[in-house]
One Martini backbone bead per residue (centre of mass of N, CA, C, O) as a GRO file, in nm:
protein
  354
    1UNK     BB    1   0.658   0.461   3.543
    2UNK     BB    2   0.564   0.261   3.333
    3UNK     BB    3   0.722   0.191   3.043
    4UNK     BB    4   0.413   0.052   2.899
    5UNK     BB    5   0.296   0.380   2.978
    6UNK     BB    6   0.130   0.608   2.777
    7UNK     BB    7   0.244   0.952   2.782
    8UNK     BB    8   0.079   1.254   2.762
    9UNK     BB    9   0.202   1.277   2.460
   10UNK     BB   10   0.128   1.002   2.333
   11UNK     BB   11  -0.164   1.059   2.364
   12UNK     BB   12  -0.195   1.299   2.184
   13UNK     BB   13  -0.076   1.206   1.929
   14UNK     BB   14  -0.287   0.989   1.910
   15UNK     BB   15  -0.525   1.158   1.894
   16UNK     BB   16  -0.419   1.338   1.630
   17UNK     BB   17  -0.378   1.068   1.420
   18UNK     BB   18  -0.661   0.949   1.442
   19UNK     BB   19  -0.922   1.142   1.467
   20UNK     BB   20  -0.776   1.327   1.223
   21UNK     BB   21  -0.827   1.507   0.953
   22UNK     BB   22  -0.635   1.619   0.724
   23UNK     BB   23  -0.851   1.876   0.704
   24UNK     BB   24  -0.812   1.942   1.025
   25UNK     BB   25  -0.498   1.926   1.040
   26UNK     BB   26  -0.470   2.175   0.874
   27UNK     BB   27  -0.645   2.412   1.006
   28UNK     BB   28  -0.516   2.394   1.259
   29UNK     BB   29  -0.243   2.505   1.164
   30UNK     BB   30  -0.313   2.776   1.074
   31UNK     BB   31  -0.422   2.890   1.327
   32UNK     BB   32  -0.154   2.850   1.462
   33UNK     BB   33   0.002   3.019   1.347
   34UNK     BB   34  -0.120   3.248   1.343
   35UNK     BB   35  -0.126   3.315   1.635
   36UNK     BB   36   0.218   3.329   1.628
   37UNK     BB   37   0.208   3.580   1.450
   38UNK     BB   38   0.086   3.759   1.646
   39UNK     BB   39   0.264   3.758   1.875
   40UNK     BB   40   0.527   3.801   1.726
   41UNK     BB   41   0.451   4.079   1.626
   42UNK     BB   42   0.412   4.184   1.925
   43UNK     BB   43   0.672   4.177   2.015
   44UNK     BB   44   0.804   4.323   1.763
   45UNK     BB   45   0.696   4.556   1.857
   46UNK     BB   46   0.796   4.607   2.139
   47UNK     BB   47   1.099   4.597   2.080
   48UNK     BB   48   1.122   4.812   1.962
   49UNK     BB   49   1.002   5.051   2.147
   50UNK     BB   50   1.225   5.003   2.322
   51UNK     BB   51   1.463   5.054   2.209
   52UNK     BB   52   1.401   5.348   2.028
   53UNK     BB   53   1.172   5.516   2.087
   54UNK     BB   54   0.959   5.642   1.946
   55UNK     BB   55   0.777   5.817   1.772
   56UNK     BB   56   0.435   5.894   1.645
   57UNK     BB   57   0.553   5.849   1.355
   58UNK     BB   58   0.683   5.560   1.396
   59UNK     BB   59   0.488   5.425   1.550
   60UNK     BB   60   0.256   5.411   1.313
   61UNK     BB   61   0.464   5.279   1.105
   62UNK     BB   62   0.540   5.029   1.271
   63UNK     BB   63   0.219   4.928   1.292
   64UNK     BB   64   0.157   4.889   0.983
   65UNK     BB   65   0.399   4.700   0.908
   66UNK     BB   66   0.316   4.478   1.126
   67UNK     BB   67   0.020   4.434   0.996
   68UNK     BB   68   0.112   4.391   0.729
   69UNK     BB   69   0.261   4.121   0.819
   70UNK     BB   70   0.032   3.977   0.920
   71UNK     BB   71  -0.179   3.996   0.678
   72UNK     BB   72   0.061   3.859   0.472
   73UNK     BB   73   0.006   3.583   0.636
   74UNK     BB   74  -0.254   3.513   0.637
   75UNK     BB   75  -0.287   3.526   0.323
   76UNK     BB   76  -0.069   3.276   0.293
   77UNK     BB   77  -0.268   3.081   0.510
   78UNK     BB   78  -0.505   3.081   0.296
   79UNK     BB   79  -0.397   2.970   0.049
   80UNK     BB   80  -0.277   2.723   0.158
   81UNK     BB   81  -0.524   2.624   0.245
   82UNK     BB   82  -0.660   2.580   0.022
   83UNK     BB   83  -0.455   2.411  -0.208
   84UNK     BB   84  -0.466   2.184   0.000
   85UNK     BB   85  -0.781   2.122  -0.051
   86UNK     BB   86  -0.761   2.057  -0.344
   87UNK     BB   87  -0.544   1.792  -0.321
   88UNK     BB   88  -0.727   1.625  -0.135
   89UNK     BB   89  -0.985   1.621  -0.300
   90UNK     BB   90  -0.800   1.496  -0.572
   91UNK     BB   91  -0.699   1.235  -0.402
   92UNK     BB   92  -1.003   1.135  -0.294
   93UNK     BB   93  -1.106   1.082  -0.638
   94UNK     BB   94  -0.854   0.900  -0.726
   95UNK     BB   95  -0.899   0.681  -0.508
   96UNK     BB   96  -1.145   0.607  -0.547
   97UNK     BB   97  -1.106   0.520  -0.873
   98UNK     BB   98  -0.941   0.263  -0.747
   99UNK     BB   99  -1.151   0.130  -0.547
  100UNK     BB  100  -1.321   0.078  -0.783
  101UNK     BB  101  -1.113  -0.093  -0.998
  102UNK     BB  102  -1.071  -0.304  -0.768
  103UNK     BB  103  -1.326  -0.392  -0.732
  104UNK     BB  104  -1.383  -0.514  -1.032
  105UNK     BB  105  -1.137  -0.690  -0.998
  106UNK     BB  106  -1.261  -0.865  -0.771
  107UNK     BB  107  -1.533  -0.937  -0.920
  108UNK     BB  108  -1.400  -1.088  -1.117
  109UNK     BB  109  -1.201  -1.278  -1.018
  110UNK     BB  110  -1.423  -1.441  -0.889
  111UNK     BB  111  -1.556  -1.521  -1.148
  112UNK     BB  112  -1.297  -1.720  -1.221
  113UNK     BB  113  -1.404  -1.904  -1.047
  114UNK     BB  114  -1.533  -2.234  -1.029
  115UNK     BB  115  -1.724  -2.432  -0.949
  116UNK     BB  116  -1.783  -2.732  -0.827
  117UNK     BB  117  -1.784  -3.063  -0.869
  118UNK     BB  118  -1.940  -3.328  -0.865
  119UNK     BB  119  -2.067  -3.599  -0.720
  120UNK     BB  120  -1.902  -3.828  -0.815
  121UNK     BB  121  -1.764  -4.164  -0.751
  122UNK     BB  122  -1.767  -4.087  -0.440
  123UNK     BB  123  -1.663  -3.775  -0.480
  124UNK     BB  124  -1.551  -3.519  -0.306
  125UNK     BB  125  -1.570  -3.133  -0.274
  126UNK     BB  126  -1.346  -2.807  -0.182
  127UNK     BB  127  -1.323  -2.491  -0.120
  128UNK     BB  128  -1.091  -2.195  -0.022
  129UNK     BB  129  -1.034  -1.840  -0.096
  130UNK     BB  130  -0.836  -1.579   0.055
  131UNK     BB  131  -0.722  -1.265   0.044
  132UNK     BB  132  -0.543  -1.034   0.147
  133UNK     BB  133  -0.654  -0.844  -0.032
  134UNK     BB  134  -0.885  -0.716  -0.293
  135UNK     BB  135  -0.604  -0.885  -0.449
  136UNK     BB  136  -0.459  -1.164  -0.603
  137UNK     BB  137  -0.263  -1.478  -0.644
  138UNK     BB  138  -0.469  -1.710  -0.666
  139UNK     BB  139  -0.584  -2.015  -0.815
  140UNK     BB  140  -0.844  -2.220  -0.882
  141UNK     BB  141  -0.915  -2.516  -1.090
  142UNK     BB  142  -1.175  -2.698  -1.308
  143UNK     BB  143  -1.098  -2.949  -1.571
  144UNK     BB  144  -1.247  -3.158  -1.768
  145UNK     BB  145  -1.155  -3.440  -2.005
  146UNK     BB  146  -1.369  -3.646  -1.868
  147UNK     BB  147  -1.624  -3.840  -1.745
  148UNK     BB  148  -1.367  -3.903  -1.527
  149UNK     BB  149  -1.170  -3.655  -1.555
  150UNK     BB  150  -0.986  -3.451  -1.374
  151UNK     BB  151  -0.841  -3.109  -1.393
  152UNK     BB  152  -0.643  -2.970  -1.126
  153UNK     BB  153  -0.602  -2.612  -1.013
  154UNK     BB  154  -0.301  -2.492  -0.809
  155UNK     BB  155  -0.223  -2.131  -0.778
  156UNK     BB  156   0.084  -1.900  -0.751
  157UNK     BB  157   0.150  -1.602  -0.813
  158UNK     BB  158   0.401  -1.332  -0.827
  159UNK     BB  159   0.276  -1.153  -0.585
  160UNK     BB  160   0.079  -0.852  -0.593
  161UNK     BB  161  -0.156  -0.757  -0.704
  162UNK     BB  162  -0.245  -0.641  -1.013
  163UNK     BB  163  -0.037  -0.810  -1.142
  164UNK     BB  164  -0.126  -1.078  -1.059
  165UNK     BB  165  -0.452  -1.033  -1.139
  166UNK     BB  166  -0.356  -1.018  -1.473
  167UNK     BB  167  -0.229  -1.314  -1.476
  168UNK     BB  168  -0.415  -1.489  -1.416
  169UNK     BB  169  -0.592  -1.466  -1.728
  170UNK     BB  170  -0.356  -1.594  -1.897
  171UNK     BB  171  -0.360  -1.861  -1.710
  172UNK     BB  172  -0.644  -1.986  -1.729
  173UNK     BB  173  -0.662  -1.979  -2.055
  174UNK     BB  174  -0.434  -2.194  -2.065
  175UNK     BB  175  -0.525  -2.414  -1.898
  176UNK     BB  176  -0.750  -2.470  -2.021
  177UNK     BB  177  -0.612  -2.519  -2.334
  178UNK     BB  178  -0.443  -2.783  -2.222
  179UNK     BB  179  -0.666  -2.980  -2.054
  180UNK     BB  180  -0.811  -3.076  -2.337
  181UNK     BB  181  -0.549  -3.203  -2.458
  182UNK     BB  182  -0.510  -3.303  -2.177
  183UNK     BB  183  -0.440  -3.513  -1.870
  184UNK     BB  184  -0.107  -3.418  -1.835
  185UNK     BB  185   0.055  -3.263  -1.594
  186UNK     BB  186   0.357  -3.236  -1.719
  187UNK     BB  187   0.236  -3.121  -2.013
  188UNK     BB  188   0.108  -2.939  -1.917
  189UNK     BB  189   0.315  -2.750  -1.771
  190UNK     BB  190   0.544  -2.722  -1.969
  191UNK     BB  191   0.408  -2.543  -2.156
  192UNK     BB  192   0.282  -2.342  -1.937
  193UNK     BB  193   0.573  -2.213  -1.897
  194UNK     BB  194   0.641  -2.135  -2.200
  195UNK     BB  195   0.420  -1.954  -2.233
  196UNK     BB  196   0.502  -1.758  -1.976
  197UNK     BB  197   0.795  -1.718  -2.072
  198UNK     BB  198   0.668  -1.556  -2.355
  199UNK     BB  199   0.500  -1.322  -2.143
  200UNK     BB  200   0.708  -1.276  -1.894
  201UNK     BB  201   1.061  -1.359  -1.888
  202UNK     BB  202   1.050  -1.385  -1.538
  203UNK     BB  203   0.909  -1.152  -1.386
  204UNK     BB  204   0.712  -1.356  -1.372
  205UNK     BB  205   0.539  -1.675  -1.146
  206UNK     BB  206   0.429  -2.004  -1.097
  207UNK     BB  207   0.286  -2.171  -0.862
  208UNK     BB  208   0.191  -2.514  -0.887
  209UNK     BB  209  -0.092  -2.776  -0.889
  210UNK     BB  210  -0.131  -3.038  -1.114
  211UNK     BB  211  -0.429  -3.280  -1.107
  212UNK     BB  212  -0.507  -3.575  -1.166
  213UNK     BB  213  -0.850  -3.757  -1.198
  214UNK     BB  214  -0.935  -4.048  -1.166
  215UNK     BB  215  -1.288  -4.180  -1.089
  216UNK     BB  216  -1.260  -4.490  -1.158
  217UNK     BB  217  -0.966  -4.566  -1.101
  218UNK     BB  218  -0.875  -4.416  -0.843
  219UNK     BB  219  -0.656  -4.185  -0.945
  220UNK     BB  220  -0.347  -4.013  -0.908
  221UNK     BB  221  -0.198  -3.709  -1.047
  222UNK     BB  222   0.095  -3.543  -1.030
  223UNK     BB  223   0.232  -3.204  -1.047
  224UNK     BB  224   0.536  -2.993  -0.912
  225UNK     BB  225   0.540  -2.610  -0.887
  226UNK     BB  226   0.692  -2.481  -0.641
  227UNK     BB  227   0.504  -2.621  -0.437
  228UNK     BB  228   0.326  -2.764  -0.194
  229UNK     BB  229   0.260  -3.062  -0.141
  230UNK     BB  230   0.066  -3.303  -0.192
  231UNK     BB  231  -0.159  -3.467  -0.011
  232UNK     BB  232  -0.210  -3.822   0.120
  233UNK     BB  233  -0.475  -3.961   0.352
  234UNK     BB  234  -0.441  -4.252   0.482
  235UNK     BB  235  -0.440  -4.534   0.618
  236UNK     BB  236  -0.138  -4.577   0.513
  237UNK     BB  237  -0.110  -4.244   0.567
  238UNK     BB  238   0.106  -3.993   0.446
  239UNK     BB  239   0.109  -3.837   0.101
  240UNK     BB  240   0.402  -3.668  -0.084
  241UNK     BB  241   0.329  -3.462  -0.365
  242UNK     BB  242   0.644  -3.361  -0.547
  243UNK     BB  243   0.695  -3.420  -0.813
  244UNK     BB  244   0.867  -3.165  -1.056
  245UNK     BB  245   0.949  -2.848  -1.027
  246UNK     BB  246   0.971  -2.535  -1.120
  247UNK     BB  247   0.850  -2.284  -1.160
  248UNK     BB  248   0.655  -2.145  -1.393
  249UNK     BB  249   0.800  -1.936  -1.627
  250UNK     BB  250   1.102  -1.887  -1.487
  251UNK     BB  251   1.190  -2.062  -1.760
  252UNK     BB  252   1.198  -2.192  -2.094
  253UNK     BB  253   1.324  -2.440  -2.040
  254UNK     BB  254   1.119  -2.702  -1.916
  255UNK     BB  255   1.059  -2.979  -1.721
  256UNK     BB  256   0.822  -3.260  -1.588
  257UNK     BB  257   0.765  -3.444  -1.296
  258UNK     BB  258   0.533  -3.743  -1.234
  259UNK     BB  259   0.286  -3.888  -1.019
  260UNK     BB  260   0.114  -4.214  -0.911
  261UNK     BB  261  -0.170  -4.303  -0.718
  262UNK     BB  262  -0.400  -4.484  -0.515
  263UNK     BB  263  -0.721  -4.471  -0.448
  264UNK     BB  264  -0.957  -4.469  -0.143
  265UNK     BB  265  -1.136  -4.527   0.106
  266UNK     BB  266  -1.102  -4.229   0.302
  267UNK     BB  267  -0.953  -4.047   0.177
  268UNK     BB  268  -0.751  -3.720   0.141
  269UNK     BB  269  -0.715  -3.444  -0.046
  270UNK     BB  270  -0.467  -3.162   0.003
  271UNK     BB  271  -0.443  -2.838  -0.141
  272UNK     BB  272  -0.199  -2.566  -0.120
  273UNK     BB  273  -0.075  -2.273  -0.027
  274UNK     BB  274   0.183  -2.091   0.112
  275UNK     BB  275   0.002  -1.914   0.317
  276UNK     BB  276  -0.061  -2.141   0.489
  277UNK     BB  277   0.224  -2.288   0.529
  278UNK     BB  278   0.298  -1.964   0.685
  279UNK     BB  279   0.083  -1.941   0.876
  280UNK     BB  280   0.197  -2.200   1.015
  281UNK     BB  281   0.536  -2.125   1.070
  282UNK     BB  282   0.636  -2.406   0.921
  283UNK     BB  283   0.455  -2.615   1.008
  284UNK     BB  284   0.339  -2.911   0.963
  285UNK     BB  285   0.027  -2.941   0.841
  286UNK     BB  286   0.004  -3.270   0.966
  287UNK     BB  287   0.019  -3.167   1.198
  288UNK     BB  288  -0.240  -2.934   1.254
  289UNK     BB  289  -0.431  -3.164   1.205
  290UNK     BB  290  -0.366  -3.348   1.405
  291UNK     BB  291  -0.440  -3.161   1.669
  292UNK     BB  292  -0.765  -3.167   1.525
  293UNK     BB  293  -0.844  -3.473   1.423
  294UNK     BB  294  -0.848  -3.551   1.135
  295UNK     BB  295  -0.659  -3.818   1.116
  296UNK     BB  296  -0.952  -3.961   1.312
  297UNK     BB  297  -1.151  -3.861   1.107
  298UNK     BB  298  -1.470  -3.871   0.928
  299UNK     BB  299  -1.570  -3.680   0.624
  300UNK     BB  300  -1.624  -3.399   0.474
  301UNK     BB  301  -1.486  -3.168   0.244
  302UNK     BB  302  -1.561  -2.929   0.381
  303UNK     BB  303  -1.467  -2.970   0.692
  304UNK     BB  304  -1.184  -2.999   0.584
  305UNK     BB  305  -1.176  -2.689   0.461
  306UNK     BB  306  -1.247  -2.548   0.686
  307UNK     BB  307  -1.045  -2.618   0.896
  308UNK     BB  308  -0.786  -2.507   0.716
  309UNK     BB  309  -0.894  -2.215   0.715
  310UNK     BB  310  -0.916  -2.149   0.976
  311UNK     BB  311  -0.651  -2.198   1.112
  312UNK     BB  312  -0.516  -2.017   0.918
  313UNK     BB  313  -0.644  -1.743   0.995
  314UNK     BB  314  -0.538  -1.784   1.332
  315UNK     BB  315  -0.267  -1.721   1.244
  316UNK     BB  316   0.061  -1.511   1.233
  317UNK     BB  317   0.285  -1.625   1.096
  318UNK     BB  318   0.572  -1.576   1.078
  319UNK     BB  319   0.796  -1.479   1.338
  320UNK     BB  320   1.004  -1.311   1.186
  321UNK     BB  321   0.738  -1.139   1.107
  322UNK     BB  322   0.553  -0.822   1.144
  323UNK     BB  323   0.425  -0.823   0.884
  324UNK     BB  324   0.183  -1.053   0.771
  325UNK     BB  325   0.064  -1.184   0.434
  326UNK     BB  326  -0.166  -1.377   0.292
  327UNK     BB  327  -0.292  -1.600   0.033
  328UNK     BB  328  -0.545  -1.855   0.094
  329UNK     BB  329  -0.587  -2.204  -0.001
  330UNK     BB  330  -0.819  -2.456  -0.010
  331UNK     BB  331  -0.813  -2.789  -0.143
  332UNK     BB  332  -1.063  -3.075  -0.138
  333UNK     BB  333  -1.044  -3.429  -0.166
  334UNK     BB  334  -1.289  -3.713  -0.123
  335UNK     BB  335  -1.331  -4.075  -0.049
  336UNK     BB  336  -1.573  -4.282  -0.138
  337UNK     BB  337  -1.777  -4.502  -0.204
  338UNK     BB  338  -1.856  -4.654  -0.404
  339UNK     BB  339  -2.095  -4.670  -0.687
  340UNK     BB  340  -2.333  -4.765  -0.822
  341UNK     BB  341  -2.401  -4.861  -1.182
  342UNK     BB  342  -2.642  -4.619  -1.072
  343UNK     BB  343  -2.497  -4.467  -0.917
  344UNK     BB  344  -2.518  -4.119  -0.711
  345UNK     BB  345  -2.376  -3.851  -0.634
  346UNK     BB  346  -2.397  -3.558  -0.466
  347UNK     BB  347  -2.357  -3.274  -0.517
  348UNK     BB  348  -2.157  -2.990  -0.497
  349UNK     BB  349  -2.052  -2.805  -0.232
  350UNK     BB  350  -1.892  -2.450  -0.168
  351UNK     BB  351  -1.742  -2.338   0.125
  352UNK     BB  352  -1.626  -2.094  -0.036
  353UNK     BB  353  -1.533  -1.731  -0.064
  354UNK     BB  354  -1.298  -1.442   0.053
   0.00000   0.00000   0.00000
């Protein structure tokens, strides 16, 4: 038999596992015990008779016995079976009300990401998030600070489920009241991680990055807080922006550097988080669009951002990782030609939420 051949016990114990259910598997348990019970009785029954050879009220005395105890084991394997099934019906009531209340915090969680900005000014946008889980930890968000400025995060919360979950609203809160004061990058961070750092001790921590586009004069600024560097792909080839610092809230002082370059029409600007980059095994990103054409065709930022976000999920993450499973997301921002004194380009349409 070939190894790699499933054994007729090896088929058993698997369909034993997987189409029956919990209370199909209580259920047969006890009816083999009692079947058990019932031969192990007659068993010990015979064996006694042969032993002593009994009187007529001997043996009557002794199938009594025998009976008593065999009845006693029914009574007690039949209160074990209901027992059980009360605990079940029990987890089953309450797992119902995690999945339900799961199911709302995923609801709220959609409901806090924000539309696409419009297109205006040239520039095209596209955003694409895919969670591991129910509920996840990664989030971006598009702030204007003026009709020209525009502060955009993407962020990845420490950690998985409903910590993660509930640290967005704190994070979104914060980031939304910081880039209102400022469209600094690096001013935005330092304060929002002083911030985070005295609601959550360094217990949580954000990777992200704040990318501030000034849309008139076609530059990006950005800070990078323990994230992915955000890529820029132009004519020049392409540009990763690190500059930046540790995770925010992380540590209690922390200031952060940011850099800033000039956009072209033709650019592609791609900010991602680490399960994209985990997902292609740590391939670099900009290998992976090579590969797809992307660096040689020119595009929306939609088709762009759909094309990396396919990929990571076609990806099977880190090699030396046995199961392993991240939220992914990807935003994507293209430079078009200015638009005349009186032009505007079409509004932005956002290629998904997963």
């Amino acid at each position: 038999m070939d190894a790699k051949t499933p054994s007729l016990a090896d088929r058993a114990r698997s369909a034993y596992q997987v189409r029956w259910s919990p209370q199909q598997r209580v259920l047969f348990e006890s009816i083999a015990a009692a079947v058990c019970a019932y031969f192990l009785s007659a068993s010990f029954e015979a064996a006694v008779i042969r032993s002593i050879g009994p009187t007529e009220w001997e043996l009557a005395w002794v199938s009594d016995v025998v009976l008593a105890g065999a009845f006693g084991t029914a009574v007690y394997l039949w209160r074990h079976l209901a027992t059980t099934r009360r605990e079940l019906e029990e987890r089953e009531r309450a797992q119902l009300v995690v999945d339900t209340q799961l199911s709302i915090a995923a609801d709220i969680q959609r409901q806090l990401l924000p539309p696409l900005p419009p297109n205006e000014h040239g520039f095209e946008w596209a955003a694409a998030l895919r969670s591991a889980g129910t509920i996840g930890g990664d989030f971006y968000d598009f702030m204007p600070f003026s009709p020209t400025q525009l502060v955009v995060l993407v962020a990845d919360v420490s950690g998985k489920g409903i910590p993660a979950a509930m640290a967005l609203g704190s994070l979104r809160s914060a980031f939304r009241a910081l880039a209102r004061q400022s469209p600094d990058p690096a001013r935005i961070v330092t304060q929002l991680s002083a911030g985070l750092y005295d609601d959550w001790r360094g217990a949580l921590y954000v990777t992200c990055v704040v990318a501030t586009f000034d849309l008139r004069q076609r530059t990006i600024t950005t800070t990078n807080a323990g994230h992915p560097p955000a890529i820029v792909k132009g004519r020049g080839g392409l540009h990763f922006l690190r500059r930046g610092g540790p995770p925010a809230g992380l540590f209690r002082d922390t200031t952060f550097e940011q850099e800033s370059m000039q956009l072209h029409t033709g650019d592609a600007c791609f900010i991602v988080t680490d399960g994209v980059t985990e997902a292609l095994d740590g391939t670099p990103l900009e290998h992976n669009l090579e590969r797809i054409g992307l660096w040689h065709s020119t595009g929306d930022a939609a088709r762009l951002c759909q094309a990396v976000m396919t990929r990571a999920l076609a990806a099977h993450g880190p090699s030396d990782a046995a199961e392993w499973d991240d939220d992914r997301t990807v935003v994507v921002a293209t430079v078009g030609p200015a638009p005349g004194p009186r032009g505007r380009s079409n509004g932005g349409t956002r290629y998904g939420h997963h």
